[in-house]
NUMITOR-751728 format. One record per residue (C-alpha): residue number from 1; y negated, z, x. Coordinates in Angstrom, 2 decimals, decimal comma, padded with zeros to 5 digits. Layout:
N
+-----+---------+---------+---------+
! num !       Y !       Z !       X !
+-----+---------+---------+---------+
! NUM !       Y !       Z !       X !
...
+-----+---------+---------+---------+
***
This chain:
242
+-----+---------+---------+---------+
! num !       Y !       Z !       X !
+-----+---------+---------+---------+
!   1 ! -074,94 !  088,10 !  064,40 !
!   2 ! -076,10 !  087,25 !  067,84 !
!   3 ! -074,95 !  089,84 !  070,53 !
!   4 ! -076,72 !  090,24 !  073,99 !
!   5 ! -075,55 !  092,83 !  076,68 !
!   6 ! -076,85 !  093,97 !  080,23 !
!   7 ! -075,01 !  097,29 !  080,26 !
!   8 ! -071,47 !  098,25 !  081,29 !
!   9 ! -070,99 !  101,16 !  078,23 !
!  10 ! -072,77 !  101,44 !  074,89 !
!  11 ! -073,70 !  103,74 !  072,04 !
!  12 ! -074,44 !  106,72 !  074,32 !
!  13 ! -077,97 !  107,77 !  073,00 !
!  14 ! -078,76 !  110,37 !  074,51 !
!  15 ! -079,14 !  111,27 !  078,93 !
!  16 ! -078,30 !  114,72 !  079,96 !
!  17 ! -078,68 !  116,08 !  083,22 !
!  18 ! -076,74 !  118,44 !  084,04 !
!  19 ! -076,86 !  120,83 !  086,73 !
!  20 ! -073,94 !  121,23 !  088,92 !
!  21 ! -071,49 !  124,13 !  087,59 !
!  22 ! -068,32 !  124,91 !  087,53 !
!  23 ! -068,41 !  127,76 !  084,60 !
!  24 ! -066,98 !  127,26 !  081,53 !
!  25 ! -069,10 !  125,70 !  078,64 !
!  26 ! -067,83 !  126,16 !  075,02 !
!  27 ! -068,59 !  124,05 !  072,11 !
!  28 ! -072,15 !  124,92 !  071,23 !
!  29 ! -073,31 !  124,41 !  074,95 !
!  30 ! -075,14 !  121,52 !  076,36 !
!  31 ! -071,99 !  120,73 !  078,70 !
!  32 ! -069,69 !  120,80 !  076,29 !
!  33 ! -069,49 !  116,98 !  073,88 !
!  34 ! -067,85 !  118,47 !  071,19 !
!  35 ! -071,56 !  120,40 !  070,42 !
!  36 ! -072,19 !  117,02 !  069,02 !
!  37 ! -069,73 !  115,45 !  066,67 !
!  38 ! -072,65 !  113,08 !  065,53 !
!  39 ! -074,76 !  112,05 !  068,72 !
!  40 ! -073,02 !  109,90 !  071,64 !
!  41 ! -073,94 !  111,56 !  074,96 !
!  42 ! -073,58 !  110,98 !  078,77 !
!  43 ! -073,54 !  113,44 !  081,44 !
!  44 ! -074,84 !  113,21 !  084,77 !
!  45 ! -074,46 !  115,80 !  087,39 !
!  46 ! -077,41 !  115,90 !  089,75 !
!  47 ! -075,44 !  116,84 !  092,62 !
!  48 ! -075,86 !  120,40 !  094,64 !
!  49 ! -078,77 !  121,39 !  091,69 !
!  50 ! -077,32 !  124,98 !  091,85 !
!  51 ! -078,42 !  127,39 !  089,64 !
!  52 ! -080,18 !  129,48 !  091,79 !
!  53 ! -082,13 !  126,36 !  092,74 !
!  54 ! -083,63 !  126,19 !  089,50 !
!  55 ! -083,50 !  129,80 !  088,47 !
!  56 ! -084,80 !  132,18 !  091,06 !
!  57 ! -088,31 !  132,98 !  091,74 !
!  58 ! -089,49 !  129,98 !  092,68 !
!  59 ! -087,86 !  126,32 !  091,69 !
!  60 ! -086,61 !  124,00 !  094,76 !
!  61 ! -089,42 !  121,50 !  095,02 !
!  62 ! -086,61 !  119,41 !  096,71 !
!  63 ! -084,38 !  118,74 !  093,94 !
!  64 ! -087,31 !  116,60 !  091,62 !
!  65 ! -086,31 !  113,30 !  093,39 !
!  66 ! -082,66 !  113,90 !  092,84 !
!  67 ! -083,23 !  115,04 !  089,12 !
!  68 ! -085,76 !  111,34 !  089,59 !
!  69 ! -083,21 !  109,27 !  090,09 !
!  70 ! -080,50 !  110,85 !  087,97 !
!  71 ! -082,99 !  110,18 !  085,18 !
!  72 ! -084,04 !  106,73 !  085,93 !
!  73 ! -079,72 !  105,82 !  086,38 !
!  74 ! -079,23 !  107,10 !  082,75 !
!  75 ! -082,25 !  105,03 !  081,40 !
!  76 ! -081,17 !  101,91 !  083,14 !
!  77 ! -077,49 !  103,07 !  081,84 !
!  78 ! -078,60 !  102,31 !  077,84 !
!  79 ! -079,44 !  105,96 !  077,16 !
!  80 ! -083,09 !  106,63 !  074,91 !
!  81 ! -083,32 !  109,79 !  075,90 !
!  82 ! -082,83 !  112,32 !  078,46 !
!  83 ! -082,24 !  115,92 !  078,08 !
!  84 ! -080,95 !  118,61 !  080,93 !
!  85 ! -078,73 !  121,55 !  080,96 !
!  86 ! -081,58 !  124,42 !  081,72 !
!  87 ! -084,68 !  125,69 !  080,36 !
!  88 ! -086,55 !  125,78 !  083,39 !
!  89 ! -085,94 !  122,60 !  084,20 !
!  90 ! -089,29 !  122,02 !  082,37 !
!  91 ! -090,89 !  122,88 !  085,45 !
!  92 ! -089,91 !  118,92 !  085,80 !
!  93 ! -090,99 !  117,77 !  082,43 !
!  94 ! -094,37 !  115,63 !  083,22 !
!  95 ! -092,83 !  114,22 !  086,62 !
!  96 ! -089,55 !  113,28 !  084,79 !
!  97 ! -091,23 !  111,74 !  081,74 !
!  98 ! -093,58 !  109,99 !  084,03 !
!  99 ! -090,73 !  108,35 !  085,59 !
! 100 ! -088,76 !  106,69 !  083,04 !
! 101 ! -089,77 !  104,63 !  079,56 !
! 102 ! -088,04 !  106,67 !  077,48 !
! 103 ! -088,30 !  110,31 !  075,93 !
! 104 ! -087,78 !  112,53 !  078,12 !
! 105 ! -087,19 !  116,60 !  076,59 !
! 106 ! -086,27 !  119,26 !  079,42 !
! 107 ! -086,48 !  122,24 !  077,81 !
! 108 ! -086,36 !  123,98 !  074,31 !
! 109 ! -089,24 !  126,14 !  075,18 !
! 110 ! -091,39 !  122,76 !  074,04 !
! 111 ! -090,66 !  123,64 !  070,54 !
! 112 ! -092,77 !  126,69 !  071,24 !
! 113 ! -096,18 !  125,13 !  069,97 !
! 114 ! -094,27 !  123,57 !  066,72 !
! 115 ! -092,93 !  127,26 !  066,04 !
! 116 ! -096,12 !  128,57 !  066,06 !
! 117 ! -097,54 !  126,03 !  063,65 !
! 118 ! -094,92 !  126,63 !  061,35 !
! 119 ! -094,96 !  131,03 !  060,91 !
! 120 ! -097,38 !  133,22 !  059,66 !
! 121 ! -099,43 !  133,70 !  062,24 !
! 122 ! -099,56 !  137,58 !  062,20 !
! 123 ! -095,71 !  136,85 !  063,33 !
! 124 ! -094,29 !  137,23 !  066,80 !
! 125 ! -092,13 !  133,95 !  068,47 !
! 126 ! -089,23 !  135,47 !  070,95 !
! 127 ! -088,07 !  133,20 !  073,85 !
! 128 ! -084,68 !  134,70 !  074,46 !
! 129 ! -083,74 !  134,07 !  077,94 !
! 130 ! -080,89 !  135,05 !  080,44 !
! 131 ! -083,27 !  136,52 !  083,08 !
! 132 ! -086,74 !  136,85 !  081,84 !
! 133 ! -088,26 !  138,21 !  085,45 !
! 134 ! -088,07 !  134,63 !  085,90 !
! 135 ! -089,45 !  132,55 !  083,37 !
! 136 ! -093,04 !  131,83 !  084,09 !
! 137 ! -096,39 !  130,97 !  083,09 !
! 138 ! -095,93 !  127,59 !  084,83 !
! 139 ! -092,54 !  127,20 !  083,23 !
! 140 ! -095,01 !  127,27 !  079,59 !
! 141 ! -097,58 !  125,49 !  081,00 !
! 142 ! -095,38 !  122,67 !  081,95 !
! 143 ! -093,53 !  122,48 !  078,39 !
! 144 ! -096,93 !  122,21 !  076,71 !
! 145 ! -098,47 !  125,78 !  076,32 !
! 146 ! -100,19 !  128,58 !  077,48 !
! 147 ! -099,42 !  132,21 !  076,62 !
! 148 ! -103,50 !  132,82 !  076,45 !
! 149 ! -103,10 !  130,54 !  073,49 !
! 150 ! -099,70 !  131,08 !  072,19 !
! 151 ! -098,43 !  134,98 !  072,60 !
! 152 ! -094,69 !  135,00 !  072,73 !
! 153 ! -092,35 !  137,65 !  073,63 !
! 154 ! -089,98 !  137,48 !  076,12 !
! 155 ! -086,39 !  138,94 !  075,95 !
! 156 ! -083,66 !  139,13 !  078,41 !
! 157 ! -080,54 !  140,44 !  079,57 !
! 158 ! -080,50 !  143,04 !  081,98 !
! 159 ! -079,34 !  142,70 !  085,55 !
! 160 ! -075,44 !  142,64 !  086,51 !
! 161 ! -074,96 !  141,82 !  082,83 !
! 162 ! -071,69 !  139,79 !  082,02 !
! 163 ! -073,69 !  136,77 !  080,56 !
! 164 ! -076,17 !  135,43 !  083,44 !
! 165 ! -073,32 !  136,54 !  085,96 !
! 166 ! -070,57 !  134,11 !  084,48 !
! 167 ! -073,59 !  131,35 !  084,47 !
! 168 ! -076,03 !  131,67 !  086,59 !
! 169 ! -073,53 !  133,02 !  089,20 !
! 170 ! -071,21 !  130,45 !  088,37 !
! 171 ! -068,02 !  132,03 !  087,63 !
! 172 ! -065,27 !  130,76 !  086,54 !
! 173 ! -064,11 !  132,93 !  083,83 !
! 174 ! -065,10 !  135,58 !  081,28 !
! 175 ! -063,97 !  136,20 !  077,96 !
! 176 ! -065,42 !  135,07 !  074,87 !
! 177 ! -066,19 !  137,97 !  073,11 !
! 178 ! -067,50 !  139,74 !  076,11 !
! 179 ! -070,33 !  136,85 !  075,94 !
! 180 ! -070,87 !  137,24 !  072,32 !
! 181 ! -071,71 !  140,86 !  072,38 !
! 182 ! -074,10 !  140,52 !  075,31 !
! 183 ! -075,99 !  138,19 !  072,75 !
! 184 ! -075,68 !  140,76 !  070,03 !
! 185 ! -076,81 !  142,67 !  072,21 !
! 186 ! -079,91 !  141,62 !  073,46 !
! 187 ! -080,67 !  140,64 !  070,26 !
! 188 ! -080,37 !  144,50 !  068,39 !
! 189 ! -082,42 !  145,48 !  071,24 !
! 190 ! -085,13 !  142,58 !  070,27 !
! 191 ! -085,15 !  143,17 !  067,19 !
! 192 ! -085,71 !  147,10 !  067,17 !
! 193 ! -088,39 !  146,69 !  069,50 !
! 194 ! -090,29 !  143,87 !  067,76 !
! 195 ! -089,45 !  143,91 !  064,54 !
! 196 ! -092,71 !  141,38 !  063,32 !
! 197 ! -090,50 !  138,42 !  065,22 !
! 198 ! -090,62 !  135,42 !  062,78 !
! 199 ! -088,91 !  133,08 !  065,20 !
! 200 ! -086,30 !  133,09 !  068,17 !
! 201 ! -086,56 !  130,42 !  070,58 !
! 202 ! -083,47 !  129,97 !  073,48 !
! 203 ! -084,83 !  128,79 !  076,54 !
! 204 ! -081,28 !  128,40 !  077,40 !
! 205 ! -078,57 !  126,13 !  077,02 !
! 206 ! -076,12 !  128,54 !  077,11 !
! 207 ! -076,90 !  130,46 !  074,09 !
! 208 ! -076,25 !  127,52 !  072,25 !
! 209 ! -072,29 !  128,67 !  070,82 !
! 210 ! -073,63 !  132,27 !  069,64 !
! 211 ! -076,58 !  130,86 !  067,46 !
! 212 ! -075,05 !  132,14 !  064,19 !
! 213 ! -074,68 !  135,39 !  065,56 !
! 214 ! -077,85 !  136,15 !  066,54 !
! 215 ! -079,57 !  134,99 !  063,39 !
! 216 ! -076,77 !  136,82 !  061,16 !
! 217 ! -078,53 !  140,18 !  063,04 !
! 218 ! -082,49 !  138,77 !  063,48 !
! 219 ! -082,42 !  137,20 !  060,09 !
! 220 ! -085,13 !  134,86 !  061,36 !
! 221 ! -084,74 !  131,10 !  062,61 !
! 222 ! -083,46 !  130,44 !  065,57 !
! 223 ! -084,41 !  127,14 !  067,28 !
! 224 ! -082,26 !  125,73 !  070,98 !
! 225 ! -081,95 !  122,72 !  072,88 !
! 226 ! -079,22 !  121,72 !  070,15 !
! 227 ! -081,51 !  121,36 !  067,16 !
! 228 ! -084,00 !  119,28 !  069,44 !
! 229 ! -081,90 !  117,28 !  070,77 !
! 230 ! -079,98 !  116,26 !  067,29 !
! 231 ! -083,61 !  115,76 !  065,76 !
! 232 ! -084,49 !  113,58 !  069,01 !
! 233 ! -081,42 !  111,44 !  068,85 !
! 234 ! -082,23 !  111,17 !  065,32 !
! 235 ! -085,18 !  109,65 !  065,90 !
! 236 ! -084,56 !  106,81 !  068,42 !
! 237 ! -081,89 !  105,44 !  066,70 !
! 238 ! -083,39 !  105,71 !  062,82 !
! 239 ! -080,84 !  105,43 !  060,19 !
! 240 ! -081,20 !  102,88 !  057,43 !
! 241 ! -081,98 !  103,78 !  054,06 !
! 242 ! -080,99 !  100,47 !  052,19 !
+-----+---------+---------+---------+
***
């Protein structure tokens, strides 16, 4: 077998850029390797991407060269694809793809147009999000759809809730179970309002950990960054059948 380097590490597939945080991030969140026993991934923090750069009413223009070069460091690192650590991130998602050679994925809310392919149509898709004043027609737009074509319902958590303060605040503690039941939550609340939802979508990374127990109450299939990214990782490095 003849061997040829050009890289300092190997076998770390997938890129993730990750904004910079100090919360806690359980297994079952982007931020957190153990989410994924099976996939090799590296982390790189673009550095002063605060949340509320990315998550208030209007994205910092200035951070795309930062998030740039981050991506173009993990590419020319080994990775095959890059990921990041927020949904609305995919206000990035052309100029980021545009600036590396490999696939690039920024948000979940890009499996919105495969959703819709796959339900009944006379069903509803939910895009479960932590503040939902804040997602955007440009934030669809720029992951590949438009609401005129593809109806989706947004749901949210309300202000001051325990959830979006630990992590879009960026606090350094909460409890566990406090979390959980603010995804219970919003989800009982979803549910009972639009009961015709066929499909949950999590435009955030954080939901990730409390997947099972929002499907356990919405009975319906719940799709995140973690399922795309294990089916993306999946498919540049192919296994072999024989």
């Amino acid at each position: 077998m003849h061997l040829v380097g050009g890289y300092t590490n190997y076998g770390q597939d997938i890129g993730i850029l990750m904004l910079d945080t100090i919360f806690p991030r359980i297994p079952g969140d982007i931020g957190n390797a153990k989410s994924y026993p099976n996939v090799p991934v590296r982390y790189k923090v673009v550095k002063d991407a605060f949340c509320h750069r990315i998550m208030g009413q209007d994205h910092d223009p200035t951070l795309l060269q930062p998030f740039i070069q981050a991506a173009q460091e993990l590419e020319a690192e080994g990775c095959r694809a890059i990921t990041t650590s927020c949904g609305f991130l995919a206000k990035f998602q052309k100029e980021l793809a545009a600036c590396v050679h490999i696939p690039v994925f920024t948000s979940a809310l890009m499996l919105v147009p495969l959703v819709r392919n796959m339900i009944n149509p006379d069903l509803e898709i939910a895009i479960f999000t932590e503040r939902p004043w804040n997602l955007t027609e440009d934030h669809f737009n720029q992951a590949g759809f438009s609401t005129k074509d593809i109806p989706v319902v947004v749901s949210g958590m309300p202000e001051g809730s325990p959830f979006p303060s630990l992590f879009i605040d960026n606090h350094l503690e909460e409890d566990r179970e406090v979390l959980q039941e603010c995804m219970e939550e919003m989800t009982r609340r979803h549910m009972k309002e639009h009961p015709n939802t066929g499909a949950i979508v999590f435009e955030c990374t954080n939901f990730g950990p409390f997947s099972r127990q929002v499907q356990d109450i919405a009975k319906v299939p719940v799709f995140g960054i973690n399922q795309l990214l294990e089916y993306i990782a999946a498919c540049v490095d192919m296994r072999s059948y024989y």
